[in-house]
N, C-alpha and C positions, 0 to 999 in steps of 0.2 A: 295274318296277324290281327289282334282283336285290339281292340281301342287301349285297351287293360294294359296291354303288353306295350303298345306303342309308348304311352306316357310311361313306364315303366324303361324303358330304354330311354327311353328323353329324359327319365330324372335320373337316371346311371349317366348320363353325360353330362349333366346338368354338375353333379355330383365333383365329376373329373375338372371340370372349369372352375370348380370351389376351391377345388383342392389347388388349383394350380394360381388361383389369385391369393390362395394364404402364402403362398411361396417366392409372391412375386413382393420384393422390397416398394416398389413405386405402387403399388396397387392401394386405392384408398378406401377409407371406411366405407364412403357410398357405393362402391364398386363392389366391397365383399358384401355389404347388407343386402344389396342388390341382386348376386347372384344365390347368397341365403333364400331370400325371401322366394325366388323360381324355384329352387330344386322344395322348398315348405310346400310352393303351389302342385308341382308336378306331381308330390309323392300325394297328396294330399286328394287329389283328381284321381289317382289311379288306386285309392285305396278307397272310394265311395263307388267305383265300379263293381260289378259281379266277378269272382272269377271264371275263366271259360271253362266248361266242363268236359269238352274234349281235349286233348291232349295234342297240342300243336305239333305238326310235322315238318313245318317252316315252307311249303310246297305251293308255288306261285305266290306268294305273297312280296315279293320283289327286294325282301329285306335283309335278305343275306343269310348266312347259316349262321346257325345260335342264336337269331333274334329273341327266338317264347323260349330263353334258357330258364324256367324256373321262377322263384321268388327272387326280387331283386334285394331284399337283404342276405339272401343266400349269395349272390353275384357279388356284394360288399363286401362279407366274409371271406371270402376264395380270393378276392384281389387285398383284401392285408393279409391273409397265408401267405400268396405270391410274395407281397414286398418284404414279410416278415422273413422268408427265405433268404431271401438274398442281404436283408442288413444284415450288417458286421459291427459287431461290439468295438472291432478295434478301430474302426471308422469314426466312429463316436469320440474315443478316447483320442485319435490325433487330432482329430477338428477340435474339439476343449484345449490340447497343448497348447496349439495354434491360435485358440483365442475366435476364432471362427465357428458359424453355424455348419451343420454337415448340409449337404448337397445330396443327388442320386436318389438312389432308394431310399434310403434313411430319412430322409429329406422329406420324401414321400410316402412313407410310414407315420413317421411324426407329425403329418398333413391331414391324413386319413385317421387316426387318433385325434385330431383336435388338441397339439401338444406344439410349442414351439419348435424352432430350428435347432434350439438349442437344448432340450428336456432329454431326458433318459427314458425311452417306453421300458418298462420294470418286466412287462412281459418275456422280454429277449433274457429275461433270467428264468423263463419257465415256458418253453413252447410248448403250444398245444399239441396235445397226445393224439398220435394217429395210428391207427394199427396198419400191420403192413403182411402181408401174408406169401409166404414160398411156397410154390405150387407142390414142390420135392417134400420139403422138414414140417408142415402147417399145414396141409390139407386139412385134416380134420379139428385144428385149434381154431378156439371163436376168439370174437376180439379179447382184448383184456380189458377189466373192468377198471378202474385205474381209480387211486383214493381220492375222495373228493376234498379240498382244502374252501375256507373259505378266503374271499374274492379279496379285491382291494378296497381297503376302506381308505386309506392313507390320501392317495388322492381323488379319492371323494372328495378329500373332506377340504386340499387346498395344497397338500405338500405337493412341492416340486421335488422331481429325480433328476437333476441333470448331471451328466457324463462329465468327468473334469481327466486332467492331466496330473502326473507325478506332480506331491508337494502339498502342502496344507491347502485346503481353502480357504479364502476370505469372501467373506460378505457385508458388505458396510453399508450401513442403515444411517438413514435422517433422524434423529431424534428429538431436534426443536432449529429453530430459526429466529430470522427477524420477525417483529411485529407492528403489520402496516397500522396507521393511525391517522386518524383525520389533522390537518395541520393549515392554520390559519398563511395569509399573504406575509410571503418571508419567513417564516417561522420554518429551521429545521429539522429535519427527519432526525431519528435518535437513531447512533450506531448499534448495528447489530452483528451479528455470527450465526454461522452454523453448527449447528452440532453434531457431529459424527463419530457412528463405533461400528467396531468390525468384530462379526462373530467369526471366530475361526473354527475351522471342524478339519478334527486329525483321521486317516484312515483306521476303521478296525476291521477284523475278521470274523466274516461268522463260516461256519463249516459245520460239511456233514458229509459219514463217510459212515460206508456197509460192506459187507463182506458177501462174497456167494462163493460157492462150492463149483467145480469144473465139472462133478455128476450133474448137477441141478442144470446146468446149464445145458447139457446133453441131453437129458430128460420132460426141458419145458424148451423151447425153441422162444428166443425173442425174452427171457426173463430181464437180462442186463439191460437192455435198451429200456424193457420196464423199470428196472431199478433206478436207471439212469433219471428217467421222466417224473417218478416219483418225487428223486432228489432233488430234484431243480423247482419242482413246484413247492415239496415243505420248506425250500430256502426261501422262496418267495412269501407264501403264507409266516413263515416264523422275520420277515424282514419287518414286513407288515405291520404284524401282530406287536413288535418291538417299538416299533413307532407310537403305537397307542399304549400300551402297559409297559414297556419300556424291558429290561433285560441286563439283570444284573447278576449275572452266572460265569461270567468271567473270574481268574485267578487273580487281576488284577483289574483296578480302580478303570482306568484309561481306555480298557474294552468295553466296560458296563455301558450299555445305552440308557440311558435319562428320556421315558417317553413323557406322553401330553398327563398320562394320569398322577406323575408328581412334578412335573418342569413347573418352574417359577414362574411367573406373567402369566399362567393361562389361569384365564376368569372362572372361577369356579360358584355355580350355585349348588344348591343342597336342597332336596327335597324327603319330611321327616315320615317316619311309617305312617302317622296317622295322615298324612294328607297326600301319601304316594298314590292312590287311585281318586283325588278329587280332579277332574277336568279341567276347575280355572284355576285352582294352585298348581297344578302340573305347568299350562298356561303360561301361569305370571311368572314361574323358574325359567323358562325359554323365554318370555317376552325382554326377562333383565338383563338376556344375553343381548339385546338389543340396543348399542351405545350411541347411537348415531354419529358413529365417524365410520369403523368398520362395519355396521352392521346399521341400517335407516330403516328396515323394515322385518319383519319374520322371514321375508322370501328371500332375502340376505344370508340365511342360515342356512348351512348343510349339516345334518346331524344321521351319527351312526350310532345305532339303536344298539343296548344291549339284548341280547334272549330273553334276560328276567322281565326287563321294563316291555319288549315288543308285546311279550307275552300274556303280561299284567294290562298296558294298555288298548292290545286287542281284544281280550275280553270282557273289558269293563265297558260295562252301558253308560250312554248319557243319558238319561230318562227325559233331558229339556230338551234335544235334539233329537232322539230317536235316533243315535248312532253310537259306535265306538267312541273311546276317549279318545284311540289312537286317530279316525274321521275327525272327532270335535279337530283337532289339533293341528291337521292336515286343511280342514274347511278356514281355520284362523288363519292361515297365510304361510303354513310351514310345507309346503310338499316334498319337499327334496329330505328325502329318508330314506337310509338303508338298515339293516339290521346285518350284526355281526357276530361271528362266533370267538370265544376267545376274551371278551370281557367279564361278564359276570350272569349266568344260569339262573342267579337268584334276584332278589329285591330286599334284602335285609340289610340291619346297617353295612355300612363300609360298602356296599357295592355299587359298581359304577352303570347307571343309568344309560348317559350317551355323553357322545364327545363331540363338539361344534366347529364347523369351523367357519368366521366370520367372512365373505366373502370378497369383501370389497376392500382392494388393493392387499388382496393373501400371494398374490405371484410373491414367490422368495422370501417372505415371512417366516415358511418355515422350510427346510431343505434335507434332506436325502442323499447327497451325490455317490457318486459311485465313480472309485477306480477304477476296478477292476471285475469284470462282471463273470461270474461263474464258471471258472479252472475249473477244469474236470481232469483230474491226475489218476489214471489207472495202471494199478501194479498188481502185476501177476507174479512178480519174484519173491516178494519178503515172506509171504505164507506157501513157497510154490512145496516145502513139502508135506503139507496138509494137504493141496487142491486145492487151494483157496485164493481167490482173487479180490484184492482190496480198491474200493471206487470210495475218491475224494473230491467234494466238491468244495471250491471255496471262494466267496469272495469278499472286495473292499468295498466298506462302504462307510457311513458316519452318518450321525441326525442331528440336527441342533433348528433350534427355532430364532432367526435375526430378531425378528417380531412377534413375539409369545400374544401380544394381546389378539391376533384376530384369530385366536383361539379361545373355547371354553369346554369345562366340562359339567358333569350333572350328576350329584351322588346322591342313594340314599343315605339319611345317618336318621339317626333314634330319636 
């Protein structure tokens, strides 16, 4: 085994002991920062090594079998496949009844995500696509290509998913207090209160359902499992996509989702055509997202780019820096940027730039939960005398922001 691999196994365990102090209630900040900071140093030592250029056999090296398994983000990936297997949605859903964090695998999933005991991973509504081959019906089938959707921006950017139980949700927010004040000998304190309101978020449904043919499916080996996989991902990508432009295609009022691009309280700046490619007026629009209660500095910001703006800002020069606008922007203190599809292609009026979200005390600000996570209802009898089999997917869920401010967004207009 080569030095490479050894610190490579020692930060995959290093890794398992992180995971296992997020999960421990008594465990404390110095104790998680602590084994943070080892598995920062491990991976860190083993990534300024060479790799070895023969192909380990693991043969007298004393380490056991499987020690030079590969890249150890490959080894991180296969072990949440592992736990991702074995969680159970309806796990989720009793531990929220119960008012309790889940345990087990789930537990341990949500560990390995960087998610609490109590959060919803949004992925268990869209497993990773794996081809699987029968030596008899697929010998000669390659894999399938599968559509690509884009990622999460959602919680990027600060929403929480978490799993809840049958019934409305409440979420009750602080909204002011008493105010301390300096007060002479004897002199007393003035009464004060608290102020409190509860957002409530009711279940809605989103669904999506296809049809295939009993030929087709005798003809391609493995389509409906495709079908299936597809469905579960555009549920995921269109949940997403809802949360940010929101989704108002329902028959009725009460289904319509309200995302961040017209909700009330999110901080909205505006950036005008003539100064959509200037570097410090681009700048100064993100720097006002900066209020110093949720957001003290630029690296407070997490912003999801649109296409038009990624597009516009990567190819416009700074000629005072000798960089991109989108570098200037990233060099001033904003790193944490993703680009998204689904917002806005162009940069003309009305189109939405990026969406913020303010980082500092966003836990529960803005919310997701989920009843009910992706019924998969398949019927082969209503169409059975056509040949046709109907796949419906569906599930519960609802958006609503407690705390609209430690959000913003970023328009062009004229």
């Amino acid at each position: 085994m080569t030095d490479k691999q050894k610190l490579e196994v020692a930060a995959a365990k290093a890794r398992k002991e992180l995971r296992a102090l997020a999960l421990d209630e008594e465990a404390t900040a110095e104790q998680i920062a602590e084994a943070t900071a080892k598995v920062d140093n491990l991976e860190a030592r083993a990534a300024a090594l060479p790799d070895d250029p023969e192909p380990n056999t693991g043969e007298g090296d004393g380490e056991g079998e499987g020690a030079g398994e590969g890249d150890e983000g490959d080894a991180e990936a296969r072990e949440l496949r592992k736990l991702q297997d074995r969680a159970e949605v309806s796990r989720y859903v009793g531990a929220a009844m119960e008012g309790q964090p889940v345990d087990g695998a789930e537990a341990e999933l949500n560990a390995g995500l960087g998610m609490g005991a109590g959060a919803f991973p949004l992925r268990l509504l869209a497993p990773e696509a794996r081809a699987t081959t029968d030596a008899d019906g697929q010998a000669n089938q390659g894999t399938w290509v599968d559509r690509i959707f884009a990622d999460s921006a959602a919680a990027f950017l600060g929403i929480t998913m978490p799993s809840v139980g049958p019934g409305i949700a409440a979420y009750p927010v602080t909204g002011g207090g008493p105010s301390p004040a300096q007060r002479g000998r004897t002199e007393a304190a003035d009464d004060g209160s608290l102020t409190v309101s509860v957002k409530e978020v009711k279940p809605t449904r989103n669904a999506v359902r296809a049809i295939f043919s009993i030929e087709d499916a005798a003809r391609l080996p493995g389509i409906e499992d495709a079908l299936r996989r597809d469905m579960r991902m555009a549920m995921t990508e269109a949940v997403d996509r809802a949360i940010l432009m929101g989704d108002a295609g329902a028959n009725e009022d009460g289904a319509d989702i309200t995302g961040l691009n017209t909700a009330t309280g999110v901080s909205e700046t505006t950036i005008t055509q003539t100064n959509r490619a200037s570097p410090n007026s681009v700048l100064a629009k993100l720097l006002a997202l900066v209020d110093g209660k949720t957001a003290t500095m630029l690296g407070d910001l997490r912003a999801v780019l649109s296409i038009g703006a990624y597009r516009l800002w990567a190819a416009t020069r700074n000629d005072a820096t000798d960089s991109t606008l989108l570098r200037f922007i990233e060099a001033s203190g904003l790193p944490q940027v993703r680009v998204r599809d689904g917002i806005a292609t162009g940069t003309g009026t009305g189109a939405f730039a990026a969406f913020v979200g303010r980082q500092r005390g966003i836990r529960g600000s803005g919310v997701a939960p989920v009843w009910e996570a992706a019924r998969l209802i398949r019927d082969p009898y209503t169409k059975a005398a056509t040949g046709e089999v109907a796949v419906t997917l569906t599930t519960l869920w609802g958006f609503a922001l407690p705390r609209a401010t430690n959000y913003g967004r970023v328009k062009f207009v004229a």
